[in-house]
C-alpha positions in Angstrom: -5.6 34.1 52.0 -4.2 30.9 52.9 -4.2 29.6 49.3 -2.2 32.8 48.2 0.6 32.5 51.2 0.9 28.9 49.4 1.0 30.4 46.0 3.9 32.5 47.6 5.7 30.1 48.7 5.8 27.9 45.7 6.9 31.1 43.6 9.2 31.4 45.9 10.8 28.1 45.7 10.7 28.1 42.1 12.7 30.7 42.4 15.6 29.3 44.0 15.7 26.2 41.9 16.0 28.4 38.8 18.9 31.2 40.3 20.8 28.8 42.5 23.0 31.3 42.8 20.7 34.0 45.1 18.8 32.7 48.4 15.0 33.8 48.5 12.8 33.4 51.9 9.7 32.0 51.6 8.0 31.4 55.4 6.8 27.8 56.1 3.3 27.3 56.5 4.1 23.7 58.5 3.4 24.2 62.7 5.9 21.5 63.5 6.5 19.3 66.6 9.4 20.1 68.8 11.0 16.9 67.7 11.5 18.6 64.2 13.3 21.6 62.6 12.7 24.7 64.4 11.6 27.5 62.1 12.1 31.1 63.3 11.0 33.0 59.6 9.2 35.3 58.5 5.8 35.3 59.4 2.6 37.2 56.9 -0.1 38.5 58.8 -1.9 35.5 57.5 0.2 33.5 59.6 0.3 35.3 62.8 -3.7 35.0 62.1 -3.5 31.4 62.0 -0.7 31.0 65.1 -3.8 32.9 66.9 -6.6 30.1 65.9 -4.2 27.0 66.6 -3.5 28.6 69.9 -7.2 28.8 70.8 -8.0 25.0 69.4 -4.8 23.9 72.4 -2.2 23.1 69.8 1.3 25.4 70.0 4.1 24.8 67.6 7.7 24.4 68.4 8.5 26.2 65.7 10.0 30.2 66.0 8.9 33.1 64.0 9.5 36.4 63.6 6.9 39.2 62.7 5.1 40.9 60.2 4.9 44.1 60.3 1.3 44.1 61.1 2.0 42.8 64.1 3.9 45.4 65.8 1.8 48.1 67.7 0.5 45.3 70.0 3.3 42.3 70.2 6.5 44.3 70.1 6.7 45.2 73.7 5.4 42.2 75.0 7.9 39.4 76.8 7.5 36.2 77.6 8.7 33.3 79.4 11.4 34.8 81.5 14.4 32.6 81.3 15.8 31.2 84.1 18.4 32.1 83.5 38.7 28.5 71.4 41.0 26.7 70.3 39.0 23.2 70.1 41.2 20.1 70.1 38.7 17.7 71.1 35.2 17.8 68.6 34.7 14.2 69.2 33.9 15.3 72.9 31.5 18.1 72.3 34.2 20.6 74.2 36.0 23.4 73.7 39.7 23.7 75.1 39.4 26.1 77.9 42.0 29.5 78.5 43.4 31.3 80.7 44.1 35.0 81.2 45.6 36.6 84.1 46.3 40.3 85.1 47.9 41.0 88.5 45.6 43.6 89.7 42.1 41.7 89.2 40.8 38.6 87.5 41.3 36.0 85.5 38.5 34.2 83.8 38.5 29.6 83.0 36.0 29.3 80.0 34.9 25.9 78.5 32.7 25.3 76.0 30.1 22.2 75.6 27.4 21.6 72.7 25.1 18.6 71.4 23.1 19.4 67.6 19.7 18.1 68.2 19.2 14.9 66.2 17.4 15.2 62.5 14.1 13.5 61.6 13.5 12.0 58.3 11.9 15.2 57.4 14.4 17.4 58.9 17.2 15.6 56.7 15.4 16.3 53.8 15.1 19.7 54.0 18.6 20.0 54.6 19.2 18.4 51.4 17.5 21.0 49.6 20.8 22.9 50.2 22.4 22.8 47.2 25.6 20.8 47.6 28.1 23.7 47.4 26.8 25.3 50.0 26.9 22.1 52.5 30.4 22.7 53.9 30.9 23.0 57.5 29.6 26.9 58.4 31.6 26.7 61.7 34.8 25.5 63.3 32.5 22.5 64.5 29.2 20.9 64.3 26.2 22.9 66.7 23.7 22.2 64.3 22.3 25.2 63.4 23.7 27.0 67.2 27.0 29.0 67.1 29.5 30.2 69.7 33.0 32.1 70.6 35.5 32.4 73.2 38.2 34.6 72.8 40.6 36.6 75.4 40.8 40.4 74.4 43.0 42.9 75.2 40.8 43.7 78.3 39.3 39.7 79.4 36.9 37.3 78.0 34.8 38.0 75.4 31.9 35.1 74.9 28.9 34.6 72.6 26.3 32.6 71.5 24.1 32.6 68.5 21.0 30.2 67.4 20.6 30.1 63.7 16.8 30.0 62.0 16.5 26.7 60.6 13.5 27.0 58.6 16.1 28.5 56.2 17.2 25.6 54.9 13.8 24.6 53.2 14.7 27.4 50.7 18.3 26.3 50.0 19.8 28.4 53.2 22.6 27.1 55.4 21.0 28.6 58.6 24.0 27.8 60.9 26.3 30.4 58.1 24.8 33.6 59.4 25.2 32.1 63.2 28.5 31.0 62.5 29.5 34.3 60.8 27.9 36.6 63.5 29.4 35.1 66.3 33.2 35.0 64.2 32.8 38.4 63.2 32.0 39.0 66.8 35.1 37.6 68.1 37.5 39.7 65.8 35.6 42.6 66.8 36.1 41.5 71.0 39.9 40.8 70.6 40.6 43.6 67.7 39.4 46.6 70.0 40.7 48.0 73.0 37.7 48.6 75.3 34.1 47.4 73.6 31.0 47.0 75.2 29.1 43.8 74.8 26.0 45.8 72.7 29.2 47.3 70.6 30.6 44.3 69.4 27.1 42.5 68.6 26.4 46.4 66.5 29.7 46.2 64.8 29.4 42.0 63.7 26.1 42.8 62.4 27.1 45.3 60.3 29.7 43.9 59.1 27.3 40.8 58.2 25.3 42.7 56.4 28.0 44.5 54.0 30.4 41.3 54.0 28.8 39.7 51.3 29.1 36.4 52.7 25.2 35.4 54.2 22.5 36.9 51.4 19.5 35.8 54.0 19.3 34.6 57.4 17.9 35.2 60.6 20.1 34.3 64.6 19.5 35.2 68.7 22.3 36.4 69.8 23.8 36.9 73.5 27.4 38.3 73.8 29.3 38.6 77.3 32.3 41.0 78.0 34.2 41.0 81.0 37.1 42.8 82.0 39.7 41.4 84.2 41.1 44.4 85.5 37.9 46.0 86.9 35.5 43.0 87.1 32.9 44.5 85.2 31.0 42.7 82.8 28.7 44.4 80.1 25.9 41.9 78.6 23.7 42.3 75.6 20.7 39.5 74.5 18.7 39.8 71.8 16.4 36.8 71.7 15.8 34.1 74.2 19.2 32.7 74.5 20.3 33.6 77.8 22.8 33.4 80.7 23.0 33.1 84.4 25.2 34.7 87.2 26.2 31.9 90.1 27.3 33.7 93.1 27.6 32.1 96.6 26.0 29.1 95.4 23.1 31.1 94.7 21.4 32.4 91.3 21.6 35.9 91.4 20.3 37.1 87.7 18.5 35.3 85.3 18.5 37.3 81.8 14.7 37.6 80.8 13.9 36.4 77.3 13.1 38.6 74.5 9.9 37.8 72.5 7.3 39.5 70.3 4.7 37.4 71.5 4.9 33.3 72.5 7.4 31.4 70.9 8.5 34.4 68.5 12.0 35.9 69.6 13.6 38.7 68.9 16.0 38.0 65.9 19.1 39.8 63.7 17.9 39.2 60.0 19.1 39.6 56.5 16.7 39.3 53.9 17.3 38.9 50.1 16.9 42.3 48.1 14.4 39.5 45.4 12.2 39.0 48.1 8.4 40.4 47.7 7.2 43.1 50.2 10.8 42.9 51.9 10.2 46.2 53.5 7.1 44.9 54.6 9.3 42.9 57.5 9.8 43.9 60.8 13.6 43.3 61.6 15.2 43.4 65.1 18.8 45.1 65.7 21.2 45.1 68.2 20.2 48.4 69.8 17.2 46.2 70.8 19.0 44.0 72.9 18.7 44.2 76.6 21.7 45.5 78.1 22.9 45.0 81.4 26.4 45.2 83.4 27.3 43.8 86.4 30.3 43.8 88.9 31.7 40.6 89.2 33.5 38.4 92.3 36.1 35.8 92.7 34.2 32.5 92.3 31.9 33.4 90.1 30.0 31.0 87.4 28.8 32.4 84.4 26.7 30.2 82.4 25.6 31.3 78.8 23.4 29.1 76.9 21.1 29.0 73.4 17.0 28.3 74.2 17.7 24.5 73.5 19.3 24.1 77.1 17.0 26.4 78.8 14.1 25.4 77.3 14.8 21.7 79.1 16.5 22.6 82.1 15.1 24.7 85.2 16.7 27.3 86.7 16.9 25.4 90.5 18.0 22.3 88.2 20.8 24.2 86.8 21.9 25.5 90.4 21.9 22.0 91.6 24.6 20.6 88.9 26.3 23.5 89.7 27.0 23.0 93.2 27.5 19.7 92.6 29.8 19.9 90.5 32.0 22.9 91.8 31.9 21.7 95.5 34.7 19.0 94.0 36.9 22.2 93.6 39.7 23.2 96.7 40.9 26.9 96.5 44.3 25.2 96.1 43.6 23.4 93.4 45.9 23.5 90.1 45.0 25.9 87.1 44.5 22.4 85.4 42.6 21.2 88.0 40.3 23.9 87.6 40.1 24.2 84.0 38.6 19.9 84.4 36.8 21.3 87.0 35.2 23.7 84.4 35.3 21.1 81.4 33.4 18.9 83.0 30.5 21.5 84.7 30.2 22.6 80.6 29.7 18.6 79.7 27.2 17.7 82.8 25.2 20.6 82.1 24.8 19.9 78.2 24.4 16.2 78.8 21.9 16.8 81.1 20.0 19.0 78.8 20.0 16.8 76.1 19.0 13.8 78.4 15.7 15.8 79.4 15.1 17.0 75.9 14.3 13.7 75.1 11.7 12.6 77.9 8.2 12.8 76.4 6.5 13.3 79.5 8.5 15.7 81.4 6.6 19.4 82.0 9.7 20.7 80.6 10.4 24.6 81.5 9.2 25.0 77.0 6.1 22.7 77.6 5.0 24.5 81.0 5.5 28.4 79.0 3.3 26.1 76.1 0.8 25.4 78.6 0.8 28.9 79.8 -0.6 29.9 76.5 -3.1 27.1 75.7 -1.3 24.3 74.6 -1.3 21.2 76.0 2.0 19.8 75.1 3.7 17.7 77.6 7.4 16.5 77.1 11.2 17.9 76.6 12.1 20.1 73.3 14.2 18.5 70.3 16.8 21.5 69.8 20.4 22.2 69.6 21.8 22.8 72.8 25.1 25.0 73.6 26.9 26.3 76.7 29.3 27.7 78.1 30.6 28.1 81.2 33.0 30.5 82.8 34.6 30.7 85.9 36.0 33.6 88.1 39.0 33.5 89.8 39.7 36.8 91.5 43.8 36.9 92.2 43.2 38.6 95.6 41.0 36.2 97.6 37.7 37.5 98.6 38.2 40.7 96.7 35.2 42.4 96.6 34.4 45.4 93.6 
């Protein structure tokens, strides 16, 4: 069995050298070390089988799949690992300018955006150069690695995403970060072009129009979108995947968004694969009505933190809390709206800095290595992954108001 998955994938990537032109998946067979590319394909039941034995022998990869359809009766409802929980002017900072929005009757909401792209192996940079070199331009406005992200004010608030692109993709000549990038813009026109969507609406709508834009033939991304509405408060949420976000209140974590997985390491996933590809149908495919939706009232002070895997998967929940509060307690209720907004800036920067930082320490239990353990691995260490954030702020204009 395993010879033939090889056979497979070597048709496969025969394939795409000879029609350049039209993408074709081909899962890789390679369990790789959380200091290389993660995968999150397409997995053969041959696979999952073999996932199964290097679990028992104490080895688990880094690396993210999605599942075969064989799979499904007894992995599908299973979940894992509960996570705890733009104008840009300044890339060479890793931040996003922050905005305002004001109504007189409610909220306003301070939003700043932070990111580091994991750092490529000599392995991991060779894949990527199996890209073919017209499709190497920039996918999105800067450079998340394979992560993606939007702010945008709508008619109604704050509209916020994230999305964490499948980078196994690139080993069969895929830009990964293009369908992230062009889920999470799509997502964004969708937020500020409608009146009063829901977050699982807009994530429905920027799939769909994904899928019939023409512009990403194969690709796989989590997503988490956030919509807020300043003159009730009330935000709707909807995560497919094990990005993830948390609600601050009080100095206090209040929700953690669980993480959505098939079974260990194996998230839930938005996927488009190429009409070429053999036993296509064959693949079980998540959509946005998968999600898991939530809404929630929100206060004046606030913090909302949305984040990809790569900064949970490093930083703990009472970690988190601790920057936090750190951070914000340098905040006076007078303070200027550009105080603030540094205030903000700079809780997005710690927070990814710090992430990054831990990724890299080899023996740190790391909140990835302890939900290793957990399943018979006996990794030790942070994970190697890109890592984006960001943070909002609530400012209620009536002090104290409560909804």
């Amino acid at each position: 069995m395993a010879r033939h998955y090889v056979q497979r994938l070597a048709s496969a990537s025969h394939q795409i050298l000879s029609t350049p032109g039209r993408a074709v998946l081909a899962p890789s067979l390679s369990y790789i070390h959380p200091t290389a590319n993660t995968q999150r394909l397409l997995q053969t039941s041959a696979t999952l089988t073999s996932a199964l034995n290097t679990k028992q022998s104490g080895i688990i990869s880094n690396s993210k799949r999605s599942l075969y359809s064989t799979a499904t009766n007894t992995l599908r409802s299973t979940s894992f690992a509960t996570k705890h929980e733009v104008n840009i002017p300044s890339i060479s900072e890793n931040t996003a300018e922050p905005g305002f929005e004001s109504n007189p009757e409610a909220f306003n909401f301070v939003a700043y955006a932070a990111w580091h792209p994991k750092n490529r192996s000599p392995k991991q940079r060779k894949s990527q150069n199996k890209i073919p070199y017209w499709k190497q331009l920039k996918a999105g406005k800067v450079d998340a690695g394979e992560d993606a992200f939007y702010q945008t004010f709508t008619p109604n608030g704050l509209s916020i995403g994230v999305a964490d692109g499948v980078g196994g993709w690139a080993e069969v000549g895929v830009d990964p970060a293009l369908f992230s990038w062009t889920l999470m813009n799509n997502a964004a026109a969708v937020a500020k072009d409608e009146t009063s969507p829901d977050a699982h609406h807009i994530l429905d709508v920027a799939f769909q129009q994904l899928q019939h834009g023409g512009k990403v033939q194969a690709g796989s991304s989590t997503a988490c979108i956030l919509n807020l509405c300043k003159t009730t408060g009330k935000m709707t949420t909807c995560n497919l995947g094990d990005s993830a976000f948390l609600l601050i209140r009080d100095q206090k974590v209040v929700y953690e968004s669980p993480s959505q997985q098939h079974y260990f390491n194996c998230p839930y996933q938005l996927t488009v694969v190429p009409e070429t590809y053999p036993d296509r149908d064959l693949f079980v495919t998540d959509m946005p009505k998968d999600g898991d939706q939530k809404s929630f009232f929100l206060k004046d002070g606030d913090i909302i933190l949305l984040a990809t895997d790569g900064y949970f998967d490093n930083v703990y929940s009472h970690e988190t809390l601790a920057l936090v509060n750190k951070t914000m307690a340098t905040l006076n209720s007078d303070d200027s709206d550009d105080a603030v907004a540094a205030v903000v800036r700079e809780l997005a920067k710690v927070l990814t800095d710090t992430a990054k930082f831990l990724s890299l320490d080899s023996k740190r239990l790391s909140p990835w290595a302890k939900d290793a353990r957990a399943h018979g691995s006996n990794y030790i260490g942070g994970k190697s992954d890109d890592i984006t954030l960001v943070a909002t702020l609530v400012r209620g204009i009536h002090q104290g108001q409560e909804l």
